[in-house]
N, C-alpha and C positions, 0 to 999 in steps of 0.2 A: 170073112177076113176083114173085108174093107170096114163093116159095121164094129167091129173090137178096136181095128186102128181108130176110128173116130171116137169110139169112147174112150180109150186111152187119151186122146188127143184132148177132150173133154174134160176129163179128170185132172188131167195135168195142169192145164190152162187154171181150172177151180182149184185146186190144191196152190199152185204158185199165188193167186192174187192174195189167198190166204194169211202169210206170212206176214209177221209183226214187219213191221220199220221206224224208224224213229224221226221225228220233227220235231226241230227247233222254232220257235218264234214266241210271240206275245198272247197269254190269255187275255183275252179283250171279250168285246161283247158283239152282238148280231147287229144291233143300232150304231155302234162305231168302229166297225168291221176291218177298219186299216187301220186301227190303236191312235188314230187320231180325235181325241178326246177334245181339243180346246174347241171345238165345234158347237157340242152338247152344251159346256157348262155346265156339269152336272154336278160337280165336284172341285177340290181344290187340288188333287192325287187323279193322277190314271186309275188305279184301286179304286179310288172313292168314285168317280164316275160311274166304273165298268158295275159296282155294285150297285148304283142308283139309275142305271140304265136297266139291270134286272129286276128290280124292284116296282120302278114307276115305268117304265115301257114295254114290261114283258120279254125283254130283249135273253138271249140264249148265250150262255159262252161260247167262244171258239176261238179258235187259233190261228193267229195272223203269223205268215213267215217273213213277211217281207213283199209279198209281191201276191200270194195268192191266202185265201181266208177258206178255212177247213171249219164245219161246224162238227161238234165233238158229240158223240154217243154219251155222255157221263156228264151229267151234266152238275153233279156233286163236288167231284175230285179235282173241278179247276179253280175253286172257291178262293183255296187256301194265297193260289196263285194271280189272284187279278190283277191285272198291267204288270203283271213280270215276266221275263223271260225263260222258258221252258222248255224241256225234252219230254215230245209226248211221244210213248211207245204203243203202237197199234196195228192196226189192219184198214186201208183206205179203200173206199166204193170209187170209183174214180171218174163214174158217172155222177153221180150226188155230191164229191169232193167233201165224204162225211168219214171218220174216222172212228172205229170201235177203238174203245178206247183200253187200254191194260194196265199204263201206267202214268203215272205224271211226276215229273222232278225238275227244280228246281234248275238251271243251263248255268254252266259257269262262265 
């Protein structure tokens, strides 16, 4: 009995962290991780930066909230969105603070 409760208890725990959620903040880059771009000079645009920080550093999108930087599973679907702000719809590791990603649109 006790061995079912704890996999119950198991399953549930994995089933909940599961669950999409949604975040706001700025597609930025891994080299300028707090969307503060005037550092690099990379560019004369946040956009332009964030793409010439991928290009010539290697550097990875992700998502800046404001206070904490989420790096993104997808690293295609943030393209359209560099230095803007955005609702990414996903599933967070909250050990890695790395988001699978599902969806990405535009924040009003």
């Amino acid at each position: 009995m006790r061995v079912l409760l704890a996999s119950a208890l198991v399953f549930a725990a994995l089933f909940q962290s599961q669950e999409a959620r949604t975040f706001t903040g700025t597609i930025t880059d891994s080299e300028c991780a707090n969307a503060n771009h005037a550092l690099m000079h990379m560019g004369d645009t946040d956009p332009e930066c964030v793409k010439a920080c991928l290009d010539f550093h290697a550097a990875t999108f992700v998502l800046y909230d404001g206070s904490v930087t989420y790096a993104l599973s997808d690293q295609t679907a943030p393209a359209p969105f560099a230095g803007r702000k955005v609702t990414v719809t996903g599933t967070l590791d909250e050990k890695t603070r790395r988001i699978t990603v599902r969806s990405i649109t535009a924040a009003n």
